[in-house]
Chimera marker file (.cmm) of the C-alpha trace (Angstrom):
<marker_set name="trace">
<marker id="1" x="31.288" y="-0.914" z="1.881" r="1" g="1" b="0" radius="0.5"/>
<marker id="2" x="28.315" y="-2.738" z="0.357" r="1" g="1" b="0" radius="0.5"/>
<marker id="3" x="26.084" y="-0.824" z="-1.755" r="1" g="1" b="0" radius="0.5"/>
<marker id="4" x="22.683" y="-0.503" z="-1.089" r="1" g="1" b="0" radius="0.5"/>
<marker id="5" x="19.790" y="-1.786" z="-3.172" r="1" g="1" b="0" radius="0.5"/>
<marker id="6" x="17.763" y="1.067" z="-4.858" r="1" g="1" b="0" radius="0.5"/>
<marker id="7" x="14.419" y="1.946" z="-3.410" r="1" g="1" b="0" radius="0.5"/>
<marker id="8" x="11.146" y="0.097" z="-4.087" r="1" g="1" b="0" radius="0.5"/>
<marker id="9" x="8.948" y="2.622" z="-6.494" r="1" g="1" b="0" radius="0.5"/>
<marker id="10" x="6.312" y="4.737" z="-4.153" r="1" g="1" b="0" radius="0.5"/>
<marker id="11" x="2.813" y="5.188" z="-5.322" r="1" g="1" b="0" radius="0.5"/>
<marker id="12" x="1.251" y="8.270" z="-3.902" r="1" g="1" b="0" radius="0.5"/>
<marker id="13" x="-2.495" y="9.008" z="-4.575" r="1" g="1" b="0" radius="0.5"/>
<marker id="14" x="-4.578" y="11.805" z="-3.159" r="1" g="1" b="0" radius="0.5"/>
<marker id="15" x="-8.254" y="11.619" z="-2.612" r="1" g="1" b="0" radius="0.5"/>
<marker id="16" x="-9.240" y="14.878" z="-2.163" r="1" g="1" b="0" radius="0.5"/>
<marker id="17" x="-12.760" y="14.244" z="-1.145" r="1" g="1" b="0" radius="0.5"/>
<marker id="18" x="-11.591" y="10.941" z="1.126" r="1" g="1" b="0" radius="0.5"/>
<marker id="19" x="-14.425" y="9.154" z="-1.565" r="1" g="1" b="0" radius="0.5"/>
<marker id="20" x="-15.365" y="6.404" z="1.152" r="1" g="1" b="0" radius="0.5"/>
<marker id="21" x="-15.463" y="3.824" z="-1.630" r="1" g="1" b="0" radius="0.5"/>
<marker id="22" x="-11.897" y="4.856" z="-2.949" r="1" g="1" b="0" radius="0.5"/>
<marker id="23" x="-10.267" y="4.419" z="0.597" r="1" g="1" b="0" radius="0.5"/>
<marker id="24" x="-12.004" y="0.865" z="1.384" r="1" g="1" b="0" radius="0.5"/>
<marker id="25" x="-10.353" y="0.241" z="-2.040" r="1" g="1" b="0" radius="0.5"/>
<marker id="26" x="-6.726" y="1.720" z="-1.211" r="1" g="1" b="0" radius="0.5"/>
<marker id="27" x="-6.958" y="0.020" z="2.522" r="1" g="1" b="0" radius="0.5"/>
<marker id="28" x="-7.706" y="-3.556" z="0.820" r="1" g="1" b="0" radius="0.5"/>
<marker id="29" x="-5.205" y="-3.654" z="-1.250" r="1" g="1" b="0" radius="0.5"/>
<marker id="30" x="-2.381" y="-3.219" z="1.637" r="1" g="1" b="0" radius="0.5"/>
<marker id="31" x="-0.504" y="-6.560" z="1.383" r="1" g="1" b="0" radius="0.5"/>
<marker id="32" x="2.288" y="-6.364" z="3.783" r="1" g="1" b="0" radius="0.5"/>
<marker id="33" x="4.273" y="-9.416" z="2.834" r="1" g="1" b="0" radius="0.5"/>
<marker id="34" x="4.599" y="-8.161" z="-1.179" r="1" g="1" b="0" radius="0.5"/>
<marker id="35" x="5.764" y="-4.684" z="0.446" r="1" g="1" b="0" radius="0.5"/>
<marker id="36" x="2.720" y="-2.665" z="-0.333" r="1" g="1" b="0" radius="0.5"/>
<marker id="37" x="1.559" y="-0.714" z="2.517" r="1" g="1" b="0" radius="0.5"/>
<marker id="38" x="-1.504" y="1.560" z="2.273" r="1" g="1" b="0" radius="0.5"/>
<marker id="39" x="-1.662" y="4.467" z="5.082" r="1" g="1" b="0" radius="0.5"/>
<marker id="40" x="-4.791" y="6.484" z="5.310" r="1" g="1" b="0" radius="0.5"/>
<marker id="41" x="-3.632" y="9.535" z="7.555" r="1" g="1" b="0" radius="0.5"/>
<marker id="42" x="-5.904" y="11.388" z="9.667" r="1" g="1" b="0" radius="0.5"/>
<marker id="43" x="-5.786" y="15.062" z="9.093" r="1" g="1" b="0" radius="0.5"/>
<marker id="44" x="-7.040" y="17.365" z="11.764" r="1" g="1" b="0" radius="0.5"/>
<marker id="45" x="-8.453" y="20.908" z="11.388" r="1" g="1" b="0" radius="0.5"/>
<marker id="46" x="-7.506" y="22.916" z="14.031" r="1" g="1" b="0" radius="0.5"/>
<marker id="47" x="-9.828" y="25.496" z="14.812" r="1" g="1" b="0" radius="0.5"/>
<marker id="48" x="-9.244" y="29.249" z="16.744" r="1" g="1" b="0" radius="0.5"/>
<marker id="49" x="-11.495" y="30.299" z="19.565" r="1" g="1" b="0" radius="0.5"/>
<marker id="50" x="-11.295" y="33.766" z="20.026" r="1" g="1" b="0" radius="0.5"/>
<link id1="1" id2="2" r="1" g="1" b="0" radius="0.2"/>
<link id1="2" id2="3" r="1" g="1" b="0" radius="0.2"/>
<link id1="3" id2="4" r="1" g="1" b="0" radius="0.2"/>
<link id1="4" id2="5" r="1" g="1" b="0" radius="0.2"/>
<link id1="5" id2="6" r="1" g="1" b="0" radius="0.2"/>
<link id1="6" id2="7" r="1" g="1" b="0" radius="0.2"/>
<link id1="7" id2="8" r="1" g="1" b="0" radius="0.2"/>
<link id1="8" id2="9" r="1" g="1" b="0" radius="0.2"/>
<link id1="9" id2="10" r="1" g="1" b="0" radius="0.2"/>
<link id1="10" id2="11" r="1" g="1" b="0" radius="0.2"/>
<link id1="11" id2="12" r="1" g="1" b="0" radius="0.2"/>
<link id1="12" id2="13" r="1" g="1" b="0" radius="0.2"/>
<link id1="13" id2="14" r="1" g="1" b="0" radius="0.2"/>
<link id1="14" id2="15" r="1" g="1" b="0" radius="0.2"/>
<link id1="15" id2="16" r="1" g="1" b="0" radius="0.2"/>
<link id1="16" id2="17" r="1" g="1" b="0" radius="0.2"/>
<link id1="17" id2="18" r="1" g="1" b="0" radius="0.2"/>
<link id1="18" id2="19" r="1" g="1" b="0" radius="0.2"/>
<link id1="19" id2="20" r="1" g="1" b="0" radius="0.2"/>
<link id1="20" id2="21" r="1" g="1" b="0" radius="0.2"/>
<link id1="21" id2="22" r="1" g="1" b="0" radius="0.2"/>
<link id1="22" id2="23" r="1" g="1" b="0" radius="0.2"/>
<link id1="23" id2="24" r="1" g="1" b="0" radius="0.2"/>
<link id1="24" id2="25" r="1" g="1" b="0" radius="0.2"/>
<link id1="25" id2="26" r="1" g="1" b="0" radius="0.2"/>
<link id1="26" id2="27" r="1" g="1" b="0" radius="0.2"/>
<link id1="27" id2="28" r="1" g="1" b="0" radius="0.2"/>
<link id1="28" id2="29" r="1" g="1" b="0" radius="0.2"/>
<link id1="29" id2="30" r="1" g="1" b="0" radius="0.2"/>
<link id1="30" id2="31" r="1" g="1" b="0" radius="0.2"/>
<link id1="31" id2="32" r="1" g="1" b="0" radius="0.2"/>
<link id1="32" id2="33" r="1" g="1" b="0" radius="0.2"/>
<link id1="33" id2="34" r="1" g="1" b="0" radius="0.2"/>
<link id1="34" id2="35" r="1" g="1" b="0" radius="0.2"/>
<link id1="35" id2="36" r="1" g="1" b="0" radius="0.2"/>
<link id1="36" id2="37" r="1" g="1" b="0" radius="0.2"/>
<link id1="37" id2="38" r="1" g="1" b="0" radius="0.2"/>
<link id1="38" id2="39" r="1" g="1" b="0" radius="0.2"/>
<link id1="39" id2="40" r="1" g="1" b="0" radius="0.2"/>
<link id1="40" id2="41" r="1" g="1" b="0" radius="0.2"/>
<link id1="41" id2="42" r="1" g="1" b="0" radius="0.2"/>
<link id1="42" id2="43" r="1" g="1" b="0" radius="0.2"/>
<link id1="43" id2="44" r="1" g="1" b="0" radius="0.2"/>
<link id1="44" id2="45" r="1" g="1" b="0" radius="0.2"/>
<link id1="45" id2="46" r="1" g="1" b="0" radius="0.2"/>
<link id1="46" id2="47" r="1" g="1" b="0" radius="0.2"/>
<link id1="47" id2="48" r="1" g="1" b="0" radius="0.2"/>
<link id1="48" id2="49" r="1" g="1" b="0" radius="0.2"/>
<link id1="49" id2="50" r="1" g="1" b="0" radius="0.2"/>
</marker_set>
């Protein structure tokens, strides 16, 4: 059985305070065909009506 080739290093960064200059930054630099992929998730607050 083949071995597999180790994983590509992952970059994680945080911005805490989704600085709008930092994402345009992180989104432009997404460069699919070198393997870098920048994901901005969405986070939701969900919030209880009583």
């Amino acid at each position: 059985m083949p071995l597999a080739a180790p994983p590509s290093p992952v970059t994680v960064v945080i911005d805490r305070h989704d600085d709008a200059l930092h994402t345009h930054t992180a989104l432009a630099a997404h460069h699919l065909p070198s393997g870098r992929i920048t994901l901005h998730p969405l986070v939701l607050q969900q919030r209880i009506v009583s």
